[in-house]
C-alpha positions in Angstrom: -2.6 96.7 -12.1 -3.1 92.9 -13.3 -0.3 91.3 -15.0 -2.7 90.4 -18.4 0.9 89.2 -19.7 0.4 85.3 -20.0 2.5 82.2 -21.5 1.1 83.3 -24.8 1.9 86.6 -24.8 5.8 86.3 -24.0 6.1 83.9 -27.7 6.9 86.4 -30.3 5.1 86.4 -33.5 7.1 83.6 -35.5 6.3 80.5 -33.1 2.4 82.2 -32.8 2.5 82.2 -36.2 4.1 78.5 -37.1 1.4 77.3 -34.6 -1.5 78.9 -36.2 -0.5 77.9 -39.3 0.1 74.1 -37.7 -3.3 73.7 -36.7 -5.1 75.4 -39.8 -3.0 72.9 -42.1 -3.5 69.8 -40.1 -7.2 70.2 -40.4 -7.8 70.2 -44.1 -4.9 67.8 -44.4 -7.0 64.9 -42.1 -9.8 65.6 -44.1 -8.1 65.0 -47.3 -6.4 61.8 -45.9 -9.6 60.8 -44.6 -11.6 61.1 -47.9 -8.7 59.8 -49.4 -8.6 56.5 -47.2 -12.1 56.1 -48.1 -11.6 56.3 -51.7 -9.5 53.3 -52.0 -11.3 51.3 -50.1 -14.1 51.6 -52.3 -11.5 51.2 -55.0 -10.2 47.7 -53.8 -14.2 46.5 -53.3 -14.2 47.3 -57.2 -10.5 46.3 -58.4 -11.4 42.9 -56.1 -15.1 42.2 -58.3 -13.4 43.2 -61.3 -10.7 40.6 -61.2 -13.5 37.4 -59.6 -15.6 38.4 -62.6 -12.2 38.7 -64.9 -11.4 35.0 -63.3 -14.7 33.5 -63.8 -14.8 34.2 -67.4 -11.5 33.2 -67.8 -12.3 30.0 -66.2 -15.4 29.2 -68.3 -13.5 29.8 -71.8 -10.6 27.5 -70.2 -13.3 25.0 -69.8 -15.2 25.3 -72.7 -11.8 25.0 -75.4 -10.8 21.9 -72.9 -14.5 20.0 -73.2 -14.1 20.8 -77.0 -10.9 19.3 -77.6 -11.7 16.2 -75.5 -14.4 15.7 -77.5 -12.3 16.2 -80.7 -10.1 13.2 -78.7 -12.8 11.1 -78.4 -14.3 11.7 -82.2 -10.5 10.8 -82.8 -10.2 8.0 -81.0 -13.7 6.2 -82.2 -12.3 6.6 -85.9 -11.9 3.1 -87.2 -9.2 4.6 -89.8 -6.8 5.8 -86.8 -7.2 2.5 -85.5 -5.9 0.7 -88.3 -2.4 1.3 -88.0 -1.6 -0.8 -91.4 -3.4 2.4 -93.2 -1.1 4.8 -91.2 1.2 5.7 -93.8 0.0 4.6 -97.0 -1.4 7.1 -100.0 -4.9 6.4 -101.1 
């Protein structure tokens, strides 16, 4: 008679079982990880345009306020009353 008895057959049923349920949980668990590596790196392209268009507006109300207030410097600094500094401190 053939020995049918191979390398498999002389494990006992914990390590057959611990290795079936190895390779049945590393399956689902790469496929998670993979979907999950995906999903943040669609995340990051959106966090990343989020923030440059966060930054740009940002930016443009900097620069608006900042022309604004030079030009309040300049309307200042044309006033001919300002420039009189004998008028500084005297009540009309």
């Amino acid at each position: 008679m053939i020995n049918l008895k191979g390398k498999n057959n002389q494990l006992g049923l914990t390590p057959k079982l611990v290795a079936l349920l190895l390779v049945f949980a590393c399956i689902p668990t790469m496929v998670v990880a993979y979907i999950g590596y995906d999903a943040t790196t669609d995340m990051e392209e959106g966090v990343g345009t989020r923030f440059e268009a966060t930054a740009i507006s940002l930016a443009d109300k900097v620069d608006r306020n900042l022309f604004e207030r030079y030009g309040d410097v300049q309307a200042f600094a044309s006033n001919r009353i300002v420039q009189e500094r004998y008028n500084w401190y005297t009540q009309e």
